[in-house]
N, C-alpha and C positions, 0 to 999 in steps of 0.2 A: 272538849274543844276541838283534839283531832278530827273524831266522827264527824263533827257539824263541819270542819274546814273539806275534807274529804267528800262531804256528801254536795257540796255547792261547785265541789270542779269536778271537770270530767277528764277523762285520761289525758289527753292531749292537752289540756290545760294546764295539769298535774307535771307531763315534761317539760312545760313550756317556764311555765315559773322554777322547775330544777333545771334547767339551761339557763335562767337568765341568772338566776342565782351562783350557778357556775363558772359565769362570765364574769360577773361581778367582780368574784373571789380571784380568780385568774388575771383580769385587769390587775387588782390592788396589790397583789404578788408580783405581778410584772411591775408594778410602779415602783415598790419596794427596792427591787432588786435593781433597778437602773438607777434609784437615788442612791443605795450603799454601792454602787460600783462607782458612779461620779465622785461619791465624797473619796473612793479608796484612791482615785486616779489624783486627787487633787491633794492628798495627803503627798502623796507619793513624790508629785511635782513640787511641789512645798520643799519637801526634804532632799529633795536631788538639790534644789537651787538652794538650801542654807549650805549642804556640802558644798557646791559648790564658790561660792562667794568665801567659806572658808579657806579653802587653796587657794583663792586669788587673793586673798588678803596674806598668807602664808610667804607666797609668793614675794609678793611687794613687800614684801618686810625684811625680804633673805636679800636686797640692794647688787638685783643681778643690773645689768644694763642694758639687757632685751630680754623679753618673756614671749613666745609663741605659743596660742594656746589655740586649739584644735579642738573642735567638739563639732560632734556627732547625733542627733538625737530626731525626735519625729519631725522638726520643724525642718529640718534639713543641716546641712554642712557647714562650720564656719569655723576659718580661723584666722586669730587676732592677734597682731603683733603690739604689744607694749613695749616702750619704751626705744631707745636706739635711734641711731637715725635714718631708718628707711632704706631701698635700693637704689633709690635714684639721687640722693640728698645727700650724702654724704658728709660732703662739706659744709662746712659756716659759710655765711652767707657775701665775708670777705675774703676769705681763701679762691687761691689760681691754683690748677693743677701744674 
C-alpha cells in the first residue's frame, strides 16, 4: 500500500500532505494546551475566592465593629470597609455635636 501511495505523489506533494499533517498536529496541541491552561486558571480563581469568603466569614464571626479589607489582584485595587459607621456619619441621626 506504501509503494502504490508513494508512486501516485510526487515529491512536492509528498511535503505538501507532511506539512499539512504537521499543521494539523501543531493546531490540536496548541488547542490542547490553551484548554488545560484555561481550566488551570479557573481552578486557581475558584480557590482563591472559596479562601477567600472563608476569612470573610472568619471575620464576621470574631464581632469586630469595622473590618477593612484591602485586596489586590488582576482586576485591580479595592478596599472595603464593613461594618462601623463611616467617616463622615458618625453620628445617629438624632445626635448634635
Amino acid at each position: 500500500m506504501n509503494e502504490a501511495l508513494a508512486e501516485t505523489l510526487s515529491d512536492p506533494e509528498v511535503v505538501a500532505l507532511a506539512l499539512a499533517v504537521a499543521a494539523a498536529a501543531a493546531g490540536l496541541t496548541r488547542a490542547y494546551l490553551t484548554h488545560r491552561t484555561r481550566l488551570s486558571a479557573e481552578r486557581e480563581a475558584s480557590t482563591r475566592t472559596a479562601a477567600r469568603m472563608t476569612g470573610l466569614v472568619g471575620l464576621a464571626a470574631t464581632g469586630h465593629d469595622m473590618v477593612r479589607i484591602v485586596e489586590r489582584d488582576r482586576d485591580g485595587h479595592r478596599a472595603v470597609e464593613l461594618g462601623g459607621c463611616g467617616r463622615a456619619r458618625c453620628q445617629t441621626p438624632g445626635e448634635t455635636a
